[in-house]
N, CA, C and O atoms as a GROMACS GRO file, in nm:
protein
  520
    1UNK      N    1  -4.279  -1.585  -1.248
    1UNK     CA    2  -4.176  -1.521  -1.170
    1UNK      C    3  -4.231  -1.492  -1.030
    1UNK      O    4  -4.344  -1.445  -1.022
    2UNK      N    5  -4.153  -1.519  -0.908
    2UNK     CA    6  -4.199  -1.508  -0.804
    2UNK      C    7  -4.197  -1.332  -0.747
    2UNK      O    8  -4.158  -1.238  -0.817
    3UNK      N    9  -4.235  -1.324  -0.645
    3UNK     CA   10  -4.254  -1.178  -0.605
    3UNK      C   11  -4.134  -1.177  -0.489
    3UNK      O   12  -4.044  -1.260  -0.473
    4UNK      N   13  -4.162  -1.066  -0.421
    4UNK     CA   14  -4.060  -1.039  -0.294
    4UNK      C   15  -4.170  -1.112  -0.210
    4UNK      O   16  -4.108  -1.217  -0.188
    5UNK      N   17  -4.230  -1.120  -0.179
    5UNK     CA   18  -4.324  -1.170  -0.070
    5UNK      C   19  -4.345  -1.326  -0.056
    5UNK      O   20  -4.415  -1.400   0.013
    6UNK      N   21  -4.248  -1.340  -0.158
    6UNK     CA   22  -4.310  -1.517  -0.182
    6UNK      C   23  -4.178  -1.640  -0.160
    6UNK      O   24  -4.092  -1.626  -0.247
    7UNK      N   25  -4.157  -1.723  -0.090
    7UNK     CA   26  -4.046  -1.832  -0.098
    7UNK      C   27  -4.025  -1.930  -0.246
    7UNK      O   28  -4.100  -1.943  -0.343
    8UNK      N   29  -3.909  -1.982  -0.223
    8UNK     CA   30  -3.914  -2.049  -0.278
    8UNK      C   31  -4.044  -2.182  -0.354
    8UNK      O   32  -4.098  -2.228  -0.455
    9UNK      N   33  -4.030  -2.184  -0.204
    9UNK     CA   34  -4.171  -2.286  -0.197
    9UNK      C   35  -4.321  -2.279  -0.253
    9UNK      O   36  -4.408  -2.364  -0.274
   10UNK      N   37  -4.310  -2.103  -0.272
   10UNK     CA   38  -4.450  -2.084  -0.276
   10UNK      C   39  -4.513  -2.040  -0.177
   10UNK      O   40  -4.632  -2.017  -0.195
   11UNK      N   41  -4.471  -2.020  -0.079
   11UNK     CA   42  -4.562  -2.008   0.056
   11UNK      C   43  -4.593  -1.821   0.076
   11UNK      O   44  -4.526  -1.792   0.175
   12UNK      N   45  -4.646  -1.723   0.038
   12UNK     CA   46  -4.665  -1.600   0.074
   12UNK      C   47  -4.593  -1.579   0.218
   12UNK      O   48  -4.633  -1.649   0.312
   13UNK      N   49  -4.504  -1.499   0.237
   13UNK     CA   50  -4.443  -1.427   0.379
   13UNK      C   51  -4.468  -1.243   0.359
   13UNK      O   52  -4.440  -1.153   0.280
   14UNK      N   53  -4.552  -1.268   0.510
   14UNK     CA   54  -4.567  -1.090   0.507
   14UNK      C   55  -4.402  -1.027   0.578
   14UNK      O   56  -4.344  -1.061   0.681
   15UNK      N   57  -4.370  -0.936   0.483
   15UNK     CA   58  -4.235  -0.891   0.528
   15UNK      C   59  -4.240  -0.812   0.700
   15UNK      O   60  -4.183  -0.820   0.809
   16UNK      N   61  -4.323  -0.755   0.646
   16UNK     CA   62  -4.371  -0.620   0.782
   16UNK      C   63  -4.407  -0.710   0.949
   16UNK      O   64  -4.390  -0.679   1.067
   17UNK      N   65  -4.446  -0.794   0.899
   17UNK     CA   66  -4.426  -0.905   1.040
   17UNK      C   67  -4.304  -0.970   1.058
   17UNK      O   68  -4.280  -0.998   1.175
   18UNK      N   69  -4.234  -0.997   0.989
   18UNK     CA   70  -4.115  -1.035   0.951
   18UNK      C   71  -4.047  -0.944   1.038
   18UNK      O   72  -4.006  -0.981   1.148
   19UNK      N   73  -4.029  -0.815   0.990
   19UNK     CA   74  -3.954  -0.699   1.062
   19UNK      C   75  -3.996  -0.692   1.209
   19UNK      O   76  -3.934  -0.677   1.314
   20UNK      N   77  -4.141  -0.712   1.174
   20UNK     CA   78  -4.147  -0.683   1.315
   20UNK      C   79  -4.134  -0.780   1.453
   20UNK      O   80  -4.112  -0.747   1.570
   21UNK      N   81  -4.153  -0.882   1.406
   21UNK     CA   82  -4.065  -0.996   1.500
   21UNK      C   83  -3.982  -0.987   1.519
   21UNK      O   84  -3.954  -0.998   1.638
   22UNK      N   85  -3.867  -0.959   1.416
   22UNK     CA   86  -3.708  -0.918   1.445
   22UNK      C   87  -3.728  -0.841   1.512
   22UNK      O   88  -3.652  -0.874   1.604
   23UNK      N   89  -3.802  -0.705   1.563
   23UNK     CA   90  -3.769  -0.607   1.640
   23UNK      C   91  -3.813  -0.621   1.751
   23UNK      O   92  -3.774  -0.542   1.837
   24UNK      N   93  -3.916  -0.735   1.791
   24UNK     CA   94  -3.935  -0.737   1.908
   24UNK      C   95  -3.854  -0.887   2.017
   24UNK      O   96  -3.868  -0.920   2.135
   25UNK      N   97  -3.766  -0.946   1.897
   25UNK     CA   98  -3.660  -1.063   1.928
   25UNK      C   99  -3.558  -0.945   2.007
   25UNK      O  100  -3.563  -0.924   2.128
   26UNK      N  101  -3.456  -0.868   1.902
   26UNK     CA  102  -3.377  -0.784   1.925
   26UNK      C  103  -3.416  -0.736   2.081
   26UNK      O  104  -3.338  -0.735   2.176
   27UNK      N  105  -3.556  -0.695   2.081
   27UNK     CA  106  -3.576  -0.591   2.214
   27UNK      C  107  -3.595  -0.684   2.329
   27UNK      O  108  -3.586  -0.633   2.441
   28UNK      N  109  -3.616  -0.786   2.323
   28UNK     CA  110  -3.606  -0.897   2.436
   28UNK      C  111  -3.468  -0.937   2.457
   28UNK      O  112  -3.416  -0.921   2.568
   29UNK      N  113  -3.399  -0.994   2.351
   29UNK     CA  114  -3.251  -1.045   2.420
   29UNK      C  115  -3.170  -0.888   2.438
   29UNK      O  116  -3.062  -0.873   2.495
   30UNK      N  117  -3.242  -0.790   2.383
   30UNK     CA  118  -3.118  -0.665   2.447
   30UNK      C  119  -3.192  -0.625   2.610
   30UNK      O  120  -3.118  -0.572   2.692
   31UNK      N  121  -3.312  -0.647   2.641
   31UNK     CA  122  -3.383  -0.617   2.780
   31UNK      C  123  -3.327  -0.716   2.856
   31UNK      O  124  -3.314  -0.690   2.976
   32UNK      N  125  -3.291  -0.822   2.817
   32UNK     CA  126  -3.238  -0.958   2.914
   32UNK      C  127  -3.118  -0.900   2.962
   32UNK      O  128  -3.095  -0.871   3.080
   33UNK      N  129  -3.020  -0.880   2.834
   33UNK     CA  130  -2.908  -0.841   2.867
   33UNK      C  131  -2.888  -0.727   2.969
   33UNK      O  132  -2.812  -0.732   3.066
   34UNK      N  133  -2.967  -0.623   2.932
   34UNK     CA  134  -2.938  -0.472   3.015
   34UNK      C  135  -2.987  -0.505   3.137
   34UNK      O  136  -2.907  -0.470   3.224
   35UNK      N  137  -3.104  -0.566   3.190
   35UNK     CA  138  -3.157  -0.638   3.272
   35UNK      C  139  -3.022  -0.707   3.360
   35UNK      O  140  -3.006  -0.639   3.462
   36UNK      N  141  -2.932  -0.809   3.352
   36UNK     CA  142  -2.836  -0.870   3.393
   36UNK      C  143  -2.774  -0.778   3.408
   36UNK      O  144  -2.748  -0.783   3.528
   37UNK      N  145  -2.713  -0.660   3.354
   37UNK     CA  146  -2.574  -0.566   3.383
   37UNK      C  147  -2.639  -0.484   3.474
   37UNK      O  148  -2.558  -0.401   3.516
   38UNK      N  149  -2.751  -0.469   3.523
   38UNK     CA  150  -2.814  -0.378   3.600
   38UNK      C  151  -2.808  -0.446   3.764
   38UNK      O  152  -2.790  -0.391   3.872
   39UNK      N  153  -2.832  -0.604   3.724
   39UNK     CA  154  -2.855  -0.682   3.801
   39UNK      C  155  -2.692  -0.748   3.826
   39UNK      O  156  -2.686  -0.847   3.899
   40UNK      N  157  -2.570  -0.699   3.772
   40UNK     CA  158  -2.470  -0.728   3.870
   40UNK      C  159  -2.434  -0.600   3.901
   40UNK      O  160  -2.313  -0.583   3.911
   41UNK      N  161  -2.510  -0.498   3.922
   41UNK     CA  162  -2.476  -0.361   3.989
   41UNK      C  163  -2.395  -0.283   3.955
   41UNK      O  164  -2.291  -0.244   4.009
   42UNK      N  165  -2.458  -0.250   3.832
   42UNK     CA  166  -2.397  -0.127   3.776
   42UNK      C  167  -2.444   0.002   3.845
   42UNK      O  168  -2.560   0.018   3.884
   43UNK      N  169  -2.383   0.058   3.852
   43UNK     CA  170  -2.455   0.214   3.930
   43UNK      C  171  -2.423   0.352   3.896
   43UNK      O  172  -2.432   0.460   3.955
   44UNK      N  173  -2.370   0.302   3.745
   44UNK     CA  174  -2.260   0.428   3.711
   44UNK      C  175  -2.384   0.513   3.662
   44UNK      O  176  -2.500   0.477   3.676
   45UNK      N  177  -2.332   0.661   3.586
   45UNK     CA  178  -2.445   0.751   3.554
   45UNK      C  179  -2.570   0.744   3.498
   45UNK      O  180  -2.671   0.808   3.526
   46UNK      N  181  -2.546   0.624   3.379
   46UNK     CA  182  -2.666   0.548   3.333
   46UNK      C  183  -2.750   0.488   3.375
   46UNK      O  184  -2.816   0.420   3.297
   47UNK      N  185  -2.777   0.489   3.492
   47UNK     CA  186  -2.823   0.379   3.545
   47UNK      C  187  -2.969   0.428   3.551
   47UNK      O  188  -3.025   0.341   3.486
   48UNK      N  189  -3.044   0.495   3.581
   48UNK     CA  190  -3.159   0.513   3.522
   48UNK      C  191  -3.247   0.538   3.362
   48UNK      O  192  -3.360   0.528   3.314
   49UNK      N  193  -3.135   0.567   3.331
   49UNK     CA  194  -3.174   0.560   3.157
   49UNK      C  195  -3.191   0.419   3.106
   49UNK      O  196  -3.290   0.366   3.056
   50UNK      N  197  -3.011   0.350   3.144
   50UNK     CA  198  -3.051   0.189   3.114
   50UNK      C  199  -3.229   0.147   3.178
   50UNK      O  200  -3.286   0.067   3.103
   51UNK      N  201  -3.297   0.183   3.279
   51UNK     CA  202  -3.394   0.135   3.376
   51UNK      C  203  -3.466   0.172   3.266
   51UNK      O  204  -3.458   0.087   3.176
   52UNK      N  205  -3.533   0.266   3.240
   52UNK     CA  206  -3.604   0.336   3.107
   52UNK      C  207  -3.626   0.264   3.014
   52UNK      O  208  -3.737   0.238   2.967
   53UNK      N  209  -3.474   0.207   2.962
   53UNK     CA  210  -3.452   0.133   2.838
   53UNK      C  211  -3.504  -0.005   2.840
   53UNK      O  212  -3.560  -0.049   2.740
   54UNK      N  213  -3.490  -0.081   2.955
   54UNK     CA  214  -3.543  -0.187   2.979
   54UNK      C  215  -3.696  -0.149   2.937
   54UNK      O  216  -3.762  -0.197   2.845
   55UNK      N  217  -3.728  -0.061   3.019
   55UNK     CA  218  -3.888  -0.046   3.045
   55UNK      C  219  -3.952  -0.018   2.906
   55UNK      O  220  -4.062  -0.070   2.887
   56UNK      N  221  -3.912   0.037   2.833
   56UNK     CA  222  -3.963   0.060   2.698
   56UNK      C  223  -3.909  -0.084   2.587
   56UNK      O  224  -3.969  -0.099   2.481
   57UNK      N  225  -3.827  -0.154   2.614
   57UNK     CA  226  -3.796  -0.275   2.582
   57UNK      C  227  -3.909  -0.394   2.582
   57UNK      O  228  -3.952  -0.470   2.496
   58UNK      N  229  -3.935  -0.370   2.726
   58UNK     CA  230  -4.027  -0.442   2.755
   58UNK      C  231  -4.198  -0.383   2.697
   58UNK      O  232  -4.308  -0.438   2.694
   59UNK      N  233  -4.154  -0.262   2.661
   59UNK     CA  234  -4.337  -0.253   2.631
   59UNK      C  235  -4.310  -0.250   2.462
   59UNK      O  236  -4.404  -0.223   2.386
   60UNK      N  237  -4.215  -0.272   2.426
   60UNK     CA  238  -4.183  -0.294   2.235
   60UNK      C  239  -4.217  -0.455   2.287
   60UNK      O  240  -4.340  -0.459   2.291
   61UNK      N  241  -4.176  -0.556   2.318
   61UNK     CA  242  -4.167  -0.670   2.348
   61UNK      C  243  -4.341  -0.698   2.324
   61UNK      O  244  -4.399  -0.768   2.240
   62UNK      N  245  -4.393  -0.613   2.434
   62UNK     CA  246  -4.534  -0.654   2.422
   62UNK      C  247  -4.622  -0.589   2.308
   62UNK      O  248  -4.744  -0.595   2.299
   63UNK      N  249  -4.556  -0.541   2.243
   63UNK     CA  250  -4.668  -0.479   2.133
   63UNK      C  251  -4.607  -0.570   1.992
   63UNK      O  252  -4.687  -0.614   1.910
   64UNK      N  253  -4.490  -0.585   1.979
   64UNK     CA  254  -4.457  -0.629   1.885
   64UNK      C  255  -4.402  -0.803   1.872
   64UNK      O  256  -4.424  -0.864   1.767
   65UNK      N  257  -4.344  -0.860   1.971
   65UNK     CA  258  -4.310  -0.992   1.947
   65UNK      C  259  -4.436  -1.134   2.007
   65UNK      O  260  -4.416  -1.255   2.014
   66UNK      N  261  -4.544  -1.063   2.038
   66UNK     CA  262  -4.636  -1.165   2.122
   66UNK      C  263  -4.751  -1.166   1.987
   66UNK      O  264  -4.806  -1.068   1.937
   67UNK      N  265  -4.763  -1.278   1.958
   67UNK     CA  266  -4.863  -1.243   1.784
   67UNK      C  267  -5.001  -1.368   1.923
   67UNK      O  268  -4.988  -1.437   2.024
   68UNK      N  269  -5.100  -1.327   1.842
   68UNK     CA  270  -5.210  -1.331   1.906
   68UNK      C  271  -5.266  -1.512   1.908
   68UNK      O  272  -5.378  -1.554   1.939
   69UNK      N  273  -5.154  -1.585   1.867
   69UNK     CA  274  -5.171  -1.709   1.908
   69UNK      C  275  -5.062  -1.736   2.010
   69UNK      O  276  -5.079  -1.826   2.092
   70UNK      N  277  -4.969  -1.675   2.011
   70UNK     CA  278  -4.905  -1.678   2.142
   70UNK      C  279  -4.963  -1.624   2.282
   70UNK      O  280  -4.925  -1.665   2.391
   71UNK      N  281  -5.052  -1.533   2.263
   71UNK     CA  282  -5.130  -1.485   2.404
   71UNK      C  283  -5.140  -1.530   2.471
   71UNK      O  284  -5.092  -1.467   2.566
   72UNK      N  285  -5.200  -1.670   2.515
   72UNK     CA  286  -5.205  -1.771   2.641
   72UNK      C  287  -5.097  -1.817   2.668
   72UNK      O  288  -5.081  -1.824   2.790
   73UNK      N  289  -4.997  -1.861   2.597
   73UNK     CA  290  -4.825  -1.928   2.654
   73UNK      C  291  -4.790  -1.798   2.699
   73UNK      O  292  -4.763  -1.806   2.819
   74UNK      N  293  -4.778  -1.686   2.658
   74UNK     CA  294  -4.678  -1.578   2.711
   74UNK      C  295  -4.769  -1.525   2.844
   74UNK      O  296  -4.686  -1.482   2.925
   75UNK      N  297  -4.833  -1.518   2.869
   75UNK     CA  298  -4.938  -1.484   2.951
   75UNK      C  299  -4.923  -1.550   3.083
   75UNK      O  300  -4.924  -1.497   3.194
   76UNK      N  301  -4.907  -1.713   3.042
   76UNK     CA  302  -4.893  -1.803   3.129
   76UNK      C  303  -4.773  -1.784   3.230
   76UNK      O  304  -4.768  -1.774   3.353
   77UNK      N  305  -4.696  -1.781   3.149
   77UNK     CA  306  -4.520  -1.823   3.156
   77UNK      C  307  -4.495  -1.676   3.208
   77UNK      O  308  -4.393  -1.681   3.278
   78UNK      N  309  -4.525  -1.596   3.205
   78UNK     CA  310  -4.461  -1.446   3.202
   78UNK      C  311  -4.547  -1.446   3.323
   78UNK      O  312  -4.478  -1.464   3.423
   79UNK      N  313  -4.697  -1.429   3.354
   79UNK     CA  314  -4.749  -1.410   3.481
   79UNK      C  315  -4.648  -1.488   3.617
   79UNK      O  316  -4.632  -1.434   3.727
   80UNK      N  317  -4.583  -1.636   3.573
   80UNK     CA  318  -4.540  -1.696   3.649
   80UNK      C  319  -4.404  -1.625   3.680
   80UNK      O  320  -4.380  -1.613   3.801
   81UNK      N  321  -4.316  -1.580   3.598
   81UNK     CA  322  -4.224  -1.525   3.633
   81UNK      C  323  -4.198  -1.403   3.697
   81UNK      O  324  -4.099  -1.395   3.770
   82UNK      N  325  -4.292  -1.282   3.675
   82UNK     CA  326  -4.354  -1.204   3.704
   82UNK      C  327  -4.368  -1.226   3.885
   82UNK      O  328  -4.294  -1.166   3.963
   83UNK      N  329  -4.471  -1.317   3.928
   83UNK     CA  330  -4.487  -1.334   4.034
   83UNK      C  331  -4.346  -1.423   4.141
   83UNK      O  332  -4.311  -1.413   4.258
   84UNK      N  333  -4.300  -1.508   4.020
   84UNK     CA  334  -4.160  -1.570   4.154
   84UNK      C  335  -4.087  -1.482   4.160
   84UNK      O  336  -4.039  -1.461   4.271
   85UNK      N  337  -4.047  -1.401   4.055
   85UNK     CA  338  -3.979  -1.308   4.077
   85UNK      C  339  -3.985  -1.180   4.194
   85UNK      O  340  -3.909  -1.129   4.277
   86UNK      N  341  -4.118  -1.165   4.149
   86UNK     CA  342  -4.149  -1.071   4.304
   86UNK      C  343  -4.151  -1.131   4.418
   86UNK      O  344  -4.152  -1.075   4.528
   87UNK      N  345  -4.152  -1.252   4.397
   87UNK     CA  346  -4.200  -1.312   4.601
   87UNK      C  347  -4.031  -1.301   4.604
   87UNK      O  348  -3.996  -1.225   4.694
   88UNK      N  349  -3.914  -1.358   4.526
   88UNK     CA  350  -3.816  -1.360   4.540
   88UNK      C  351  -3.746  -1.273   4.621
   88UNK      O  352  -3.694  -1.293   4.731
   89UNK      N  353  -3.753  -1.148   4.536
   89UNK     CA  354  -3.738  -1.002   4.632
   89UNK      C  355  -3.765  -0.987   4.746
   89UNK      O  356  -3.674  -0.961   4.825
   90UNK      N  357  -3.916  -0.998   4.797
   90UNK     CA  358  -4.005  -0.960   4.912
   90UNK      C  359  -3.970  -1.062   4.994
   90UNK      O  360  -3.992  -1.036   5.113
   91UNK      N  361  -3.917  -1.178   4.970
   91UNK     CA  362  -3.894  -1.317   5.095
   91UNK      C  363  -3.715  -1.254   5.123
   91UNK      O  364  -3.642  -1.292   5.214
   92UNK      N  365  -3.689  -1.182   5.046
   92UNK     CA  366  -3.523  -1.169   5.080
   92UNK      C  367  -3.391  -1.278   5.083
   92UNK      O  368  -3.275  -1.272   5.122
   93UNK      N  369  -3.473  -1.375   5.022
   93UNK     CA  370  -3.398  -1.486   5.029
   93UNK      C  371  -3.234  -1.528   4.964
   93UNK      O  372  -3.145  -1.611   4.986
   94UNK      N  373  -3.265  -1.413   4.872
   94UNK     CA  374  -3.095  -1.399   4.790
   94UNK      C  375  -3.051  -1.255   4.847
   94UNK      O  376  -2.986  -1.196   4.760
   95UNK      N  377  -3.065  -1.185   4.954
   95UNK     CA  378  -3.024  -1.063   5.029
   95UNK      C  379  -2.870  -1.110   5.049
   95UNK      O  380  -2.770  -1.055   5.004
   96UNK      N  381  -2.881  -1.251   5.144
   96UNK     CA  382  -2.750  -1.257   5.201
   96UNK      C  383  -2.664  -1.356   5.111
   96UNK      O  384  -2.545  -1.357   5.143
   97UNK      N  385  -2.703  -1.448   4.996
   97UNK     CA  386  -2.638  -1.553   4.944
   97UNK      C  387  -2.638  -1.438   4.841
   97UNK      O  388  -2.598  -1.341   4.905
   98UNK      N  389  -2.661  -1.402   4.719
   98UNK     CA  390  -2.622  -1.307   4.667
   98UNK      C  391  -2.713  -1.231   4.625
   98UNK      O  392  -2.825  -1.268   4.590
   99UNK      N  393  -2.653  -1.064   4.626
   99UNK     CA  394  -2.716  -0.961   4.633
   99UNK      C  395  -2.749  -0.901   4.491
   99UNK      O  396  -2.818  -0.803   4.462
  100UNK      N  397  -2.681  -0.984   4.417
  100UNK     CA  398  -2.685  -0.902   4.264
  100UNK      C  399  -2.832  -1.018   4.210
  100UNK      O  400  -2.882  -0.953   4.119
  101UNK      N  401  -2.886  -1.102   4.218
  101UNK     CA  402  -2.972  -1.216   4.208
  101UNK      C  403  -3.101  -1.128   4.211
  101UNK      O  404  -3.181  -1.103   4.120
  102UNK      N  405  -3.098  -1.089   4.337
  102UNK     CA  406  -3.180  -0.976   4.374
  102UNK      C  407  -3.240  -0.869   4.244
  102UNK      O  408  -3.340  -0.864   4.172
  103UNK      N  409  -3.144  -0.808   4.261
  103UNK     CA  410  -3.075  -0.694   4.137
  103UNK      C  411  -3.160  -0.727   3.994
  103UNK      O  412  -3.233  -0.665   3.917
  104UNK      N  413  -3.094  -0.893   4.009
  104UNK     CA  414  -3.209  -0.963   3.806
  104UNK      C  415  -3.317  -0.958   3.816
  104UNK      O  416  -3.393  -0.939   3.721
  105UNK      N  417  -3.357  -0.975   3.947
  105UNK     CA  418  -3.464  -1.017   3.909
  105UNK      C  419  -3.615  -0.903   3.932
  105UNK      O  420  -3.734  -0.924   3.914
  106UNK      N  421  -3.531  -0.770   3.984
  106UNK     CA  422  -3.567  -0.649   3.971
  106UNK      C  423  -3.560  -0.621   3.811
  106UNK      O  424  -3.662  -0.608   3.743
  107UNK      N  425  -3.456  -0.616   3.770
  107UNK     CA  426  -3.467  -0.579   3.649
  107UNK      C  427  -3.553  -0.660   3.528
  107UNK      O  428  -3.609  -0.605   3.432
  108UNK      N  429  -3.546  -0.832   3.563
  108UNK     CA  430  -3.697  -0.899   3.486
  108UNK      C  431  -3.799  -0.836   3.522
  108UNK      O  432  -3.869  -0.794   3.429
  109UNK      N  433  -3.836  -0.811   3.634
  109UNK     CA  434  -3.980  -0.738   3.711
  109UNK      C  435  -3.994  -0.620   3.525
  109UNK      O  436  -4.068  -0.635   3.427
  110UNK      N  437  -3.882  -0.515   3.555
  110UNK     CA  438  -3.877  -0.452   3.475
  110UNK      C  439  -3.896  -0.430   3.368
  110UNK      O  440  -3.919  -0.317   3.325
  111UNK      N  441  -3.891  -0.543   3.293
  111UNK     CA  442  -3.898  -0.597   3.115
  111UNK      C  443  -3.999  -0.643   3.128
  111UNK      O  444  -4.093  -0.589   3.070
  112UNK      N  445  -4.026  -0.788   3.223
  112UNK     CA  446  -4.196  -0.814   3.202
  112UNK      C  447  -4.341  -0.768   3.214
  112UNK      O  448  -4.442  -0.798   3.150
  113UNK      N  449  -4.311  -0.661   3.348
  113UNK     CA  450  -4.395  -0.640   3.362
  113UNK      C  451  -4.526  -0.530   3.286
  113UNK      O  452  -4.649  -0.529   3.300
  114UNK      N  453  -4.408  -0.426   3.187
  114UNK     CA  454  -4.506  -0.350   3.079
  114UNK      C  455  -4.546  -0.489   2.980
  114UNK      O  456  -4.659  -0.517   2.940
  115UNK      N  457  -4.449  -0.549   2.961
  115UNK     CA  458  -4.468  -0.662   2.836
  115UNK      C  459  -4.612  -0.760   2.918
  115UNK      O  460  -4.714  -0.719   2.862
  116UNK      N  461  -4.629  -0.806   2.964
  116UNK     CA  462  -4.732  -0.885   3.041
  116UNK      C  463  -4.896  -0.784   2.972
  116UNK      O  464  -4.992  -0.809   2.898
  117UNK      N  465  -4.832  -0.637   3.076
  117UNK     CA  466  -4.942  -0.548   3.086
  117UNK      C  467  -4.995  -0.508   2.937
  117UNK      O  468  -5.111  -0.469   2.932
  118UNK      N  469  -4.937  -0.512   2.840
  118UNK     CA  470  -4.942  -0.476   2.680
  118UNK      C  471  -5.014  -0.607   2.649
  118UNK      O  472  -5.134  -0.606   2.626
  119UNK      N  473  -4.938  -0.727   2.646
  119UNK     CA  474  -4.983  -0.847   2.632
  119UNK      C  475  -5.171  -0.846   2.652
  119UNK      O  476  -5.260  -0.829   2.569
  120UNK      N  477  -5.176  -0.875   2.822
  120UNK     CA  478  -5.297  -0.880   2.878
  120UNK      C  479  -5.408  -0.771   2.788
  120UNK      O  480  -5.521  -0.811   2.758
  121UNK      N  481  -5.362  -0.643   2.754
  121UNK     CA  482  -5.425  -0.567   2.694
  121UNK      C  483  -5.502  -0.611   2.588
  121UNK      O  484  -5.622  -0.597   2.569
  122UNK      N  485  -5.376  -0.693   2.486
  122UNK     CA  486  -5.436  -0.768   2.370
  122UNK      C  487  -5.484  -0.876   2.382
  122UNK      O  488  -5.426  -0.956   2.309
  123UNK      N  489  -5.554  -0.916   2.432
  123UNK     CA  490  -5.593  -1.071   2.511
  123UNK      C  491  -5.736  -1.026   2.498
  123UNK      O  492  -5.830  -1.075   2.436
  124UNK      N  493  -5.724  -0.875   2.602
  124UNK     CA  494  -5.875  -0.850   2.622
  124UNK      C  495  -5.920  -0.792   2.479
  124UNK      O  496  -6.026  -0.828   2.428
  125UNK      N  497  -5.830  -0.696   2.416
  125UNK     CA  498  -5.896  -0.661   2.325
  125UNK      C  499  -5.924  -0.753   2.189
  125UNK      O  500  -5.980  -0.697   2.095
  126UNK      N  501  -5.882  -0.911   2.174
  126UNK     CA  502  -5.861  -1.007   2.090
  126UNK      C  503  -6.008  -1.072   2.163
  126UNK      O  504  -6.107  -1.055   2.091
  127UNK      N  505  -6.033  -1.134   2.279
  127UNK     CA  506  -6.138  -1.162   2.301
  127UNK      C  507  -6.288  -1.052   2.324
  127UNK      O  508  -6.396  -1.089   2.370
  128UNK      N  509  -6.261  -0.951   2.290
  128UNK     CA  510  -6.397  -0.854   2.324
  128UNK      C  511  -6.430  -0.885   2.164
  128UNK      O  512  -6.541  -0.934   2.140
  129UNK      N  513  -6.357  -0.864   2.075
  129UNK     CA  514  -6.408  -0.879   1.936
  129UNK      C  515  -6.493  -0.997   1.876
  129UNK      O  516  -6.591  -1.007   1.803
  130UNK      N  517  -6.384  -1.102   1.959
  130UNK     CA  518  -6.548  -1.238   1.952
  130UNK      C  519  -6.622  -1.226   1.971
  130UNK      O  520  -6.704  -1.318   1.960
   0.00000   0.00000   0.00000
């Protein structure tokens, strides 16, 4: 008789990673999203809480959905976005073509950048142990 932990197949699945991928999937496509509604300029009372929410989104993101063979792709890809995103802002280049562009990519700044910083954390602390 098989267990809860086990497929069809036979193959052992840890549940608790299981969950916890789901929770750090969930907290990425809901940071994307809140991220975008921020970024077509919402400004109503929430609007710093949503900012919050992102921000703690983004640091669930990095503790929970980046598993330690992903470290170098997310690292990669996220440093890169991370940085176009900021020159984006600072060159002003979507100021006058559109202003809400701007806005996203403040609010990616927002989600990636604890997630990066959590990430990087486990990188170092995954390679000090070697």
């Amino acid at each position: 008789m098989m267990s809860k932990n086990q497929r069809k197949s036979g193959v052992k699945v840890n549940l608790s990673v299981k969950k916890n991928n789901l929770l750090g999937s969930w907290s990425f496509i809901v940071g994307i999203f809140l991220a975008a509604i921020l970024g077509l300029g919402y400004t109503g009372i929430y609007q710093t809480e949503i900012l919050w929410a992102v921000f703690l989104l983004g640091v669930i993101v990095g503790l929970l959905n980046i598993s330690v063979e992903e470290i170098n792709a997310f690292l990669a890809s996220a440093t890169v976005l991370v940085l176009v995103s900021y020159l984006g802002i600072q060159v002003g280049i979507f100021d006058s073509v559109a202003p809400a562009i701007t806005n996203m990519l403040k609010g990616i700044l927002t989600l990636f950048v604890p997630a990066t910083i959590i990430v990087t954390l486990k990188a170092i602390f995954v390679y000090a142990q070697r």
